[in-house]
C-alpha positions in Angstrom: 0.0 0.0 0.0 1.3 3.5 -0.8 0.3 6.2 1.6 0.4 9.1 -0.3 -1.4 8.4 -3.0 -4.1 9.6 -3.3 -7.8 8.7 -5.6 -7.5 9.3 -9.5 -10.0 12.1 -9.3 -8.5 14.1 -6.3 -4.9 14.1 -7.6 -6.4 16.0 -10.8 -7.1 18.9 -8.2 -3.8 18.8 -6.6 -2.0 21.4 -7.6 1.8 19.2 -7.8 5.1 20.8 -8.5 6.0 19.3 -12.4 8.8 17.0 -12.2 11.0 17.0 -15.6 12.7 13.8 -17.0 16.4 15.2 -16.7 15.7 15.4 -13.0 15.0 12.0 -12.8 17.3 8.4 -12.4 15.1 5.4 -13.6 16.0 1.8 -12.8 14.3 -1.2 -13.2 15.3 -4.4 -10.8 13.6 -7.5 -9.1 11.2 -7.2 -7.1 10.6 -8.6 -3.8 7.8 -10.2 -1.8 5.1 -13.0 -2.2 4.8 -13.8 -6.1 7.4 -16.7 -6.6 8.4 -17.6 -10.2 6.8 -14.3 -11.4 8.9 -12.2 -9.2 11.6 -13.7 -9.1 13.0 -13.9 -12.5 11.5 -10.3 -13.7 12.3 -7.1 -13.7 9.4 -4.9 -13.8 9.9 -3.4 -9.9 10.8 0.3 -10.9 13.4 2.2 -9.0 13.2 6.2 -9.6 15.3 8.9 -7.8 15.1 12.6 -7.8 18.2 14.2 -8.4 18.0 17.5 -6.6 16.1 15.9 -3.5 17.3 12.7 -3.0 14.0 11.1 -2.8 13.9 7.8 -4.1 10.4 5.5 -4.9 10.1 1.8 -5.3 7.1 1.0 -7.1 6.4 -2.9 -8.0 2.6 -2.5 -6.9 1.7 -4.8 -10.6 3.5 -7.1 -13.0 3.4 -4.3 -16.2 6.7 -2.3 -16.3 4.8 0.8 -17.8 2.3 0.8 -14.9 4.8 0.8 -12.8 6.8 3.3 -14.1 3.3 5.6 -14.3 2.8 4.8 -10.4 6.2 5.5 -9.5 6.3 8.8 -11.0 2.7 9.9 -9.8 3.9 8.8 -6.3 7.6 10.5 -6.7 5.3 13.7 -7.8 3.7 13.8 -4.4 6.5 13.0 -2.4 8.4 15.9 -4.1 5.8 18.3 -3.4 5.4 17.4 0.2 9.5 18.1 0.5 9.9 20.9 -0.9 6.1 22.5 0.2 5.8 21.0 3.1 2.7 22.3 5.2 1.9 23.9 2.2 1.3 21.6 -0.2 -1.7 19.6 -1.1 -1.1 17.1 -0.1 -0.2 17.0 3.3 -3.6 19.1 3.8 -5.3 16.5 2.0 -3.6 13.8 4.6 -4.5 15.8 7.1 -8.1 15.9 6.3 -8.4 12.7 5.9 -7.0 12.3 9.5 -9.4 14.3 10.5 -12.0 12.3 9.7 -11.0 9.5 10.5 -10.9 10.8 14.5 -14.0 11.8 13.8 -15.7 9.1 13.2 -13.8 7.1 15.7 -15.4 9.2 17.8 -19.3 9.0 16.7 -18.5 5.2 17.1 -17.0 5.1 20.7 -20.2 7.9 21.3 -22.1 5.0 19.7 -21.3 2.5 21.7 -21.7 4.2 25.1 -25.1 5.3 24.1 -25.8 1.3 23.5 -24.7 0.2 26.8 -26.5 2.7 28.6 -29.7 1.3 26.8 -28.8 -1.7 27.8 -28.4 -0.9 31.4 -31.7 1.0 31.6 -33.2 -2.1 30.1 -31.9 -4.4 32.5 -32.9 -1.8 35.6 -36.7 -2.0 34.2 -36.6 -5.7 33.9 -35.7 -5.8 37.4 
């Protein structure tokens, strides 16, 4: 799972630094994890780096080279903007949002839940 990145729609509305093709180092090695014989013996696990930042992605989230290579540069994109942005950039306000409301609705739940057991209690006090 990649962290950053984010839903096809939502990352049309990011507004991302551009990355150009000089600044980038591309290399393409084995991958790793479950997968066997596929994995093993094929190199479609894309390596890129950013020059000027040092940031480097390893994308081998499919078996097709070019996907890969798309991903990893989408990702890279994001990761590049969140460096050199920082609490500025889209996308740490979009992670951020979605943090939000994810506490949020841990809360309704735990709220939830404390509303059902006091339900519970008052049913067992008039059974009683």
């Amino acid at each position: 799972s990649v962290p950053l990145l984010q839903a096809e729609r939502k990352r049309n509305s990011l507004n991302l630094l551009e990355l150009s093709e000089a600044e980038l180092e591309e290399q393409f090695v084995r991958g790793d994890g479950p997968g066997g014989q596929a994995t093993n013996k094929t190199n479609n696990c894309v390596v890129l780096k950013h020059i000027p930042s040092g940031i480097v992605v390893k994308c081998h989230q499919t078996r097709s080279v070019e996907k890969n290579r798309k991903l990893a540069r989408e990702i890279l994109q994001e990761k590049v903007d969140l460096f050199y942005k920082g609490e500025d950039s889209d996308v740490f306000k979009e992670k951020k949002a979605a943090e939000k409301q994810k506490q949020e609705k841990k809360r309704r739940a735990k709220e939830n839940l404390e509303r059902k057991k006091l339900f519970k209690e008052m049913q067992q006090l008039d059974k009683e």
